[in-house]
N, C-alpha and C positions, 0 to 999 in steps of 0.2 A: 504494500500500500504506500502508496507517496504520499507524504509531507506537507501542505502545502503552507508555505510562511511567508509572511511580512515581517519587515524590517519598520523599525519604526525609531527613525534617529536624525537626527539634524545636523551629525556631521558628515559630508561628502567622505573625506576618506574611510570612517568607518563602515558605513551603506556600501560603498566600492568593494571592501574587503570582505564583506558579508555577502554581497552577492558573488566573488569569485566562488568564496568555499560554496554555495550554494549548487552555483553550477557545476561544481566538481563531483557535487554526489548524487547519485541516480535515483535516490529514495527521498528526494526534498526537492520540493520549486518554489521560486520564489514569486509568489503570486500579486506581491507588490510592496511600494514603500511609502512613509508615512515621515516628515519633517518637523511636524508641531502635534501636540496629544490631544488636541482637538481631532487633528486630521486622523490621528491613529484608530479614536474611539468610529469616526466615521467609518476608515478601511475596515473595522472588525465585522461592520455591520454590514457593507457594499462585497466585499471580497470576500469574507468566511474563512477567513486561515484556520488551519488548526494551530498553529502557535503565530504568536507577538513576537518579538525580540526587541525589548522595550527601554530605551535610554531609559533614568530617572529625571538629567537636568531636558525639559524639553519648555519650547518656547510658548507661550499660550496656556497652558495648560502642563504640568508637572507628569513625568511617570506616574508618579504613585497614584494621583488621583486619575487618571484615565486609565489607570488599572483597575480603579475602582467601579469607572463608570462603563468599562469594557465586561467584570463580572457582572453589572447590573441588566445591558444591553443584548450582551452576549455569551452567556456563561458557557457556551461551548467550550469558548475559545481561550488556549491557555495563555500566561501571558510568562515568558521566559526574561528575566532584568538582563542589561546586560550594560552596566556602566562603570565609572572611575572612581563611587563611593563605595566603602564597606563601613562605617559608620553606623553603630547603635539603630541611630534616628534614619535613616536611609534603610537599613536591611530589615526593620521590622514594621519600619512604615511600609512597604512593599509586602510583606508578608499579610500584614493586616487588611490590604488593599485586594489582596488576594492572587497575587503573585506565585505560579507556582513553582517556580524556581528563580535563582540568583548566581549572578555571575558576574568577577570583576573583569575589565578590559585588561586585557594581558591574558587570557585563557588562551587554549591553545586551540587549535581546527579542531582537533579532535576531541578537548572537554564543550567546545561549544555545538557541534554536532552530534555528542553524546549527549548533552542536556536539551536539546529540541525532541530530540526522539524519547526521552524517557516522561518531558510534561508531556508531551502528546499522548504517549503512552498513561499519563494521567498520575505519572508518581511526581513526587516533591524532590527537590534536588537543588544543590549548594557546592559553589566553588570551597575549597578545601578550607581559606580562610576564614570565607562565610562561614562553613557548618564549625568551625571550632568556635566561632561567636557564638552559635547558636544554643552550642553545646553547652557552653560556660555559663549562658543565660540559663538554659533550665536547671544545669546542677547547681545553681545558687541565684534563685530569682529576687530581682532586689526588693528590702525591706521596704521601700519608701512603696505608698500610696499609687497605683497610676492616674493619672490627673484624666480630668476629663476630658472626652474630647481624644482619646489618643491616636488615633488614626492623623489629627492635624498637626504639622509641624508646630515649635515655639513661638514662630513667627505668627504665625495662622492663627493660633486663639489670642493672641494679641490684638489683631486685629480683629477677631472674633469679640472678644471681652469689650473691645471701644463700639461696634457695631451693636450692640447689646446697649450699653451706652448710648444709641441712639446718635451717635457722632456720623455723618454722612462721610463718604470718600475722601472729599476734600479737607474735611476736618482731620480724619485719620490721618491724611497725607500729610498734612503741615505738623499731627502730632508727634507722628514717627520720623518726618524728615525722609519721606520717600515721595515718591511721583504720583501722582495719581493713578498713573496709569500701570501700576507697578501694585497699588491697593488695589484696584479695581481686578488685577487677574491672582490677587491671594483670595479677594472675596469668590469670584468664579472658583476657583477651587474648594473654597470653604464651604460654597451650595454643591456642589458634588460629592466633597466626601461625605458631608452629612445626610446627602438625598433630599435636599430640602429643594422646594418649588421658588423660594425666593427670599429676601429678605426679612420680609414678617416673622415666616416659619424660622427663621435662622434666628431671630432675637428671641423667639417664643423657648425656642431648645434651650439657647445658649440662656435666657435667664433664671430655666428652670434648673441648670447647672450652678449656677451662682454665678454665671457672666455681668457683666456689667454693672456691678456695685461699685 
């Protein structure tokens, strides 16, 4: 049975090197590519891959969260990491998002050809550093509380908690010292990971957490 996968990454050279090994093996096609995690969540639903190969930094829209919105949309479709973080916050926000596998950039053809075929095949699977994270996490999971919200970055209920606060874009942007338009795609994310229809519902959850006091 063949493969069929998308690339879903923003850098040219990476895309380039992914679609050689692709061509190379007779049991995977490459059914298309994807630049921004908007575009990715579109191709899962337009193409049908059975796997992703999924940057986390993407423009528009983050990995992690069109991970999320890619199991919501299309839960066939697996979604394989395949970026330059191994970071706490990066490998378990992808986990939670629903990622089923991880992988840092530097793998070799053949750990990244062996982990497309084993999420397709429907198992879980981690580059070697990942799974000793992951390891370490469960044999000593930490004492402290998980905060709410954990699927959203630091950043993200930050902005979540002001939004909750009832502080519009502009406000937020001048309070954090960011662009607007740089607040307005953590908010797009922040209605995604939560499933939320829009801002109400986002202040609704988030005050029920204790946001915005």
């Amino acid at each position: 049975m063949t493969i069929r996968v998308l690339v879903a990454d923003d850098h040219p050279i990476v895309r380039d090197g992914l679609r050689a090994l692709l061509a190379s093996l007779p049991d995977m096609d490459l059914v298309g590519e994807a630049t921004t995690g908007r575009g990715a969540v579109r191709a899962a639903i337009t193409d049908r891959p059975d796997v992703i190969v999924m940057d986390l930094r993407m423009p528009d829209l983050d990995g992690a969260a069109a991970t999320a919105e890619i199991c919501r949309v299309a839960p066939e479709v697996a979604v394989l990491v395949l970026t330059m973080f191994d970071d706490d916050e990066s490998v378990f926000g992808a986990m939670r998002a629903g990622a089923r596998g991880y992988l840092v950039k530097g793998a070799s053809q053949q750990e990244i050809s062996r982990a497309i075929s084993a999420v397709a095949a429907g198992e879980a699977i981690f580059g070697p550093g990942v799974a000793r994270r992951v390891l370490r996490f469960f044999a000593s999971p930490p004492a402290a509380a998980e905060p709410a919200f954990p699927e959203l970055s630091p950043r993200e209920r930050e902005v979540l908690n002001l939004i909750a606060g009832g502080l519009t874009n502009t406000a937020i942007a001048g309070r954090l010292g960011l662009s607007t338009k740089t607040v307005g795609n953590h908010t797009s994310a922040i209605f995604t990971k939560l499933q939320v229809a829009g801002r109400a519902e986002a202040i609704i959850r988030a005050r029920d957490a204790g946001f915005g006091r």
